[in-house]
C-alpha positions, -999 to 999 in steps of 0.1 A, spaced: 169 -680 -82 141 -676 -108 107 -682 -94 75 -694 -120 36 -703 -107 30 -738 -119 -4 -751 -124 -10 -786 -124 -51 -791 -117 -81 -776 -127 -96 -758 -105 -129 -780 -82 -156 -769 -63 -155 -731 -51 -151 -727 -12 -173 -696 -17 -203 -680 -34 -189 -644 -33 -157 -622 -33 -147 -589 -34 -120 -573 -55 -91 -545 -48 -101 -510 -56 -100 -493 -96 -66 -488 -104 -77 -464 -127 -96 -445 -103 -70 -449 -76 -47 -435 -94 -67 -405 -103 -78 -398 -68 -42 -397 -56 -30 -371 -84 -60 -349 -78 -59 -350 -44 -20 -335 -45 -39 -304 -65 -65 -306 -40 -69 -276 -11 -68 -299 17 -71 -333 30 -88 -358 11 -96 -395 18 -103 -428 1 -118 -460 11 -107 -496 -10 -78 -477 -24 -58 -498 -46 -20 -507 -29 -9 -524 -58 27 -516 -67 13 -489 -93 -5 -468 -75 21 -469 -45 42 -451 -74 24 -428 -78 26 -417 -35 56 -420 -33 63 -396 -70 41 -372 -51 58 -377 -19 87 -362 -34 68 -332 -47 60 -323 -9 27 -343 -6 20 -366 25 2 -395 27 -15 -416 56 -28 -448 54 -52 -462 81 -72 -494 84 -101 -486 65 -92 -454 43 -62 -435 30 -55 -396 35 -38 -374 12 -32 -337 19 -31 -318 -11 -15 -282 -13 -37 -264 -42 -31 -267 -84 6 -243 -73 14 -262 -41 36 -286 -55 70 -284 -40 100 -289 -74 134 -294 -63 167 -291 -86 180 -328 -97 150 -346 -89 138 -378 -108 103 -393 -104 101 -427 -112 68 -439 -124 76 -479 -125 55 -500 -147 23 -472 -145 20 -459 -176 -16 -440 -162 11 -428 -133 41 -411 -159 15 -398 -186 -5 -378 -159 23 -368 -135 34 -348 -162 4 -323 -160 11 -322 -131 45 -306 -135 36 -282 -164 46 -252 -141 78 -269 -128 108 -239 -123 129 -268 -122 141 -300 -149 123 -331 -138 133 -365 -146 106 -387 -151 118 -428 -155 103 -462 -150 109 -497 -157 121 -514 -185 89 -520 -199 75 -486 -191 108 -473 -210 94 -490 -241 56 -469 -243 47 -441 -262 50 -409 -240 46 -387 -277 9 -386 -272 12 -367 -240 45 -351 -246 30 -330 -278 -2 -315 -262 14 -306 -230 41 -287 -252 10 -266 -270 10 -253 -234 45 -244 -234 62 -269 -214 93 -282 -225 106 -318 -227 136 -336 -233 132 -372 -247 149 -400 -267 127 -408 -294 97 -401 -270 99 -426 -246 116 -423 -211 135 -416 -198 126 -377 -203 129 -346 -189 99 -320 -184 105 -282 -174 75 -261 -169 62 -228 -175 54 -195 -152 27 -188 -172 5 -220 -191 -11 -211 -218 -51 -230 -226 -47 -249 -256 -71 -264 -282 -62 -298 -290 -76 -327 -310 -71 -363 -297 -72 -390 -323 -59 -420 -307 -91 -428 -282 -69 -422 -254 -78 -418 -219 -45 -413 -207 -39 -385 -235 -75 -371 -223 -69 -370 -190 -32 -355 -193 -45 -322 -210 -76 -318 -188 -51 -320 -157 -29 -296 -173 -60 -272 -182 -67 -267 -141 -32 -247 -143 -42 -222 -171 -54 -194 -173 -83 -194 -197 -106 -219 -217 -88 -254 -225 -109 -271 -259 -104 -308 -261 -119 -326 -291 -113 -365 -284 -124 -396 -294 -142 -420 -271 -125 -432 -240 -125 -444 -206 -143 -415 -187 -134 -417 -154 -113 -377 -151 -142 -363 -165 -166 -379 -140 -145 -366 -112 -142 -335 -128 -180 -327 -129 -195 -350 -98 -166 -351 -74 -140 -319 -79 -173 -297 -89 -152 -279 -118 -164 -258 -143 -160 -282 -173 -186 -289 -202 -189 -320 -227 -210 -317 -257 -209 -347 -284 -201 -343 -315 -201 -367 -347 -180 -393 -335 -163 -368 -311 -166 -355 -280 -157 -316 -271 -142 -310 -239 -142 -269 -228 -120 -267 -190 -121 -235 -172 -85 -230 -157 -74 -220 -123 -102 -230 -105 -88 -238 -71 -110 -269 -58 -122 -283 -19 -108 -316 -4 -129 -345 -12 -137 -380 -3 -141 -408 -25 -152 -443 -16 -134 -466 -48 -153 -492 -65 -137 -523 -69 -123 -529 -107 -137 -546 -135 -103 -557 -146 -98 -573 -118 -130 -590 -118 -123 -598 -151 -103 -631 -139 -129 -648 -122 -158 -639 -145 -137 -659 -170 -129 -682 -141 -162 -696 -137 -173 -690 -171 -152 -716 -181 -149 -741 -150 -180 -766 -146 -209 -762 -121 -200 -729 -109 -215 -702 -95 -198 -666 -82 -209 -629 -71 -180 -607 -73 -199 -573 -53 -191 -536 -56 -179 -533 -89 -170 -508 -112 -196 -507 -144 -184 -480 -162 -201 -478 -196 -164 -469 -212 -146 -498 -193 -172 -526 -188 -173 -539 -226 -157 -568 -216 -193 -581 -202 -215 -573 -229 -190 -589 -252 -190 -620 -230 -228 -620 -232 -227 -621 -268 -206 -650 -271 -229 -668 -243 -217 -660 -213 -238 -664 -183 -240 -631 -163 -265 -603 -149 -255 -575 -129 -276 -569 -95 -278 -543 -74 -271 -513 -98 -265 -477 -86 -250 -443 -92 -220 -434 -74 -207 -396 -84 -211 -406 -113 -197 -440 -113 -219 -470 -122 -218 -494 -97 -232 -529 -90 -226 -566 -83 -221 -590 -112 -236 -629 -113 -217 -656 -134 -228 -689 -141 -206 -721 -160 -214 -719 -193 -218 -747 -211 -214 -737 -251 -201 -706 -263 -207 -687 -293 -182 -675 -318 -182 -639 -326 -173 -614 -355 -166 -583 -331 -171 -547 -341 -142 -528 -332 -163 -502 -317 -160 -521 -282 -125 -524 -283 -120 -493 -267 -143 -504 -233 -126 -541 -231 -91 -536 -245 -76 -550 -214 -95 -579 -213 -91 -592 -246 -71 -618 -236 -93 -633 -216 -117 -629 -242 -97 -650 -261 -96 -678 -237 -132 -675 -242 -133 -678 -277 -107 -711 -281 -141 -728 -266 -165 -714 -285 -182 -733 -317 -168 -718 -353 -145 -690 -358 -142 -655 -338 -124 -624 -354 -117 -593 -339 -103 -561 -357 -83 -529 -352 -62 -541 -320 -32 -525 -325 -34 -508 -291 -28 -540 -279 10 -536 -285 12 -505 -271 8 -521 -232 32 -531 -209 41 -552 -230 32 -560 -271 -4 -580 -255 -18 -585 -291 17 -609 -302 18 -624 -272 -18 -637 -269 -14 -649 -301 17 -671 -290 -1 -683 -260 -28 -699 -278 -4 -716 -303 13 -732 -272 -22 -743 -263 -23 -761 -292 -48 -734 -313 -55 -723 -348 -48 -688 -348 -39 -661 -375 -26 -630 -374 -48 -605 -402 -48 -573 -413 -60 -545 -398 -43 -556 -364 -64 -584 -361 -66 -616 -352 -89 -645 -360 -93 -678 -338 -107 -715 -345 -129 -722 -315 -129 -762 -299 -160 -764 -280 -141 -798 -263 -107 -781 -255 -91 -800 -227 -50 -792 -227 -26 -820 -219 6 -801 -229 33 -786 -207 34 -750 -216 63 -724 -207 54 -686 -199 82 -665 -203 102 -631 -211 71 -613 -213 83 -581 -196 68 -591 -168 34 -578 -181 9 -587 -151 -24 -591 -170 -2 -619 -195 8 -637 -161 -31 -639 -150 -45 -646 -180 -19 -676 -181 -33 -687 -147 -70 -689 -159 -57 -706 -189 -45 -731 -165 -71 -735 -140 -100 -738 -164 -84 -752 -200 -63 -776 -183 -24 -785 -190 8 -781 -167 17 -744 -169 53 -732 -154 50 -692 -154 83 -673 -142 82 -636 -132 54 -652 -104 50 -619 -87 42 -592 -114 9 -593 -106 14 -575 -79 14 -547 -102 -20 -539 -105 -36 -569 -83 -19 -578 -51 -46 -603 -39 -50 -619 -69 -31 -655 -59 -47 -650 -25 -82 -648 -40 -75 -675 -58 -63 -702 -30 -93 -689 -11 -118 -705 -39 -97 -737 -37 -71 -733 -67 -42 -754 -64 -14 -732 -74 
């Protein structure tokens, strides 16, 4: 039997003033591959369970690496950078994570073995060519259909450091040849455009690896000293702006409300999302600001806001909010005039193609919308917008952050929503129904 959300109501009067969200997936995620490499035990406390980063463990798991979870923290025993046990006939399958099947190939650049790395059908569909062509510079090789997965990946004895210029802006690309450096012998230069910063981060504050950045033009130039064995560490994870994401828009758009989502990640490369919302009017200040190895952290403030502004965004944000544009979109269907935004096309390289679909959403809503050049996309704002329509969410390859953004939508724009695949949230934020009910959504 097919099973949808349906949203009916608005959402009232929050039951509380504060919440808490599930740990960084992107951190999570990180934490458990580099603990695998790790010398040791290593622990983590608010690691993310979400279905993404449990596919990760359980990848590892078959690779010889044991994890415990406990009440309040996680342990993972790593075996060293060569401590990774490969087997003959052995598949890995990666799920929806995309983060998860990019970087486990690093991981595997000095397989003896042909591994099979798989996922789901909308995993199957995502570029793996932006990984698969630096890793071969180090003289792995892979066997793929048109570069997607399913593929195969068969290391080398001896990996060779690579120089390597990354042109897309992508961390996933970043990260995958700075993982693949630890295994080398030698220098690793990386020359990459801006992205989400988190590997290097670890790399420098947490892991205490020889690694140097220096900027560059519009670059920055990444120089990784290979086979430097590293201690088992402990990491507490902030909870992720994505996630918090939601219920900033939540109450941005619902009336007389007021929320503190605590202990969040503010990133500089991954907390655009706020300073774009500021600029369209958004109500929000961050409190309690501090350094975590490296990691900005801090509690965020929203307010109802009342009248929005429209906006002409630079596409140099896109890179710290690209998740979250559709939610910024909700934001800018109320806003007074017309908002563009340019040089999306990144957008249809998620889970599933986000930048088409958030375009049909708001023409069920009842929207002006156009598609322009440039992969963008311009929207005519109604300050009143109050939805009466029934509106149908589905076939959207179960992409969680198109299901969540569809709940917002509901709670806060009105209409009667039916949205199948209810549970793919689950992907990336398990509590996120749960959080939801707890402020007093009727869902």
């Amino acid at each position: 039997m097919k099973k949808y959300i349906i949203i009916k109501k608005k959402i009232e009067n929050f039951k509380k003033k504060f919440i808490e969200v599930e740990g960084d997936k992107s951190l999570s995620i990180r934490f458990v591959l580099l603990s695998a490499l790790s010398g040791g035990k290593c622990s983590a406390k608010n690691l993310l369970k979400s279905e993404d980063v449990l596919n990760a463990i359980n990848c590892l798991e078959k690779l010889g690496i044991r994890t415990i979870f406990k009440k309040k923290k996680t342990e993972i025993f790593g075996r060293g950078l060569f401590g990774l046990k490969f087997k003959k006939n052995l598949t890995l399958d990666a799920g929806n994570s995309g983060t998860t099947a990019r970087l486990l190939c690093s991981l595997l650049i000095d397989s003896n073995f042909r591994i099979r790395i798989t996922g789901d059908q909308s995993l199957k569909k995502r570029d793996m060519k932006r990984i698969i062509n630096p890793l071969k510079k180090f003289g792995v090789f892979f066997k793929s259909r048109n570069g997607k997965l399913p593929l195969e990946i068969k290391g080398t004895k001896f990996p060779k450091p690579i120089k390597f210029t990354e042109n897309l802006g992508s961390a996933q690309c970043k990260s995958a040849v700075m993982i693949a450096a630890l295994k080398t012998k030698g220098i690793t230069k990386l020359k990459c455009l801006p992205s989400r910063n988190h590997t290097e981060l670890m790399f420098k504050n947490v892991l205490k690896l020889p690694i140097k950045i220096i900027k560059k033009n519009k670059y920055e130039v990444i120089n990784i000293k290979g086979q430097s064995e590293f201690k088992p560490f402990s990491y507490q994870i902030p909870g992720d702006i994505s996630s918090a994401s939601f219920f900033i828009v939540l109450t941005l758009l619902s009336k007389n409300k007021i929320l503190k989502i605590k202990n969040v990640n503010l990133n500089s490369s991954r907390a655009g999302v706020l300073k774009i919302l500021k600029m369209m009017g958004g109500n929000i200040k961050v409190l309690n600001l501090k350094n975590y190895k490296g990691e900005k952290i801090g509690d965020i403030l929203v307010k109802s806001t009342k009248k929005f502004k429209s906006i002409n965004l630079s596409p140099r944000y896109n890179s710290s909010a690209i998740d979250e544009f559709l939610l910024i979109f909700l934001v800018a269907c109320k806003s007074k005039g017309t908002s563009v935004f340019n040089n999306l096309g990144e957008l249809n390289k998620k889970e599933s193609k986000r930048l088409n679909w958030g375009i049909k959403i708001l023409l069920q809503m009842g929207i002006k919308v156009k598609r322009i050049k440039n992969s963008g996309i311009k929207i005519w704002g109604q300050e009143n917008l109050n939805l009466d329509k029934k509106i149908i969410i589905k076939n959207y390859l179960k992409d969680h952050r198109i299901l969540m953004v569809c709940v917002i939508a509901g709670l806060t724009l009105g209409g009667n929503w039916k949205i199948y695949d209810h549970n793919c949230y689950k992907t990336s934020f398990p509590s996120f129904t749960k959080i939801l009910k707890n402020l007093g959504a009727r869902i």
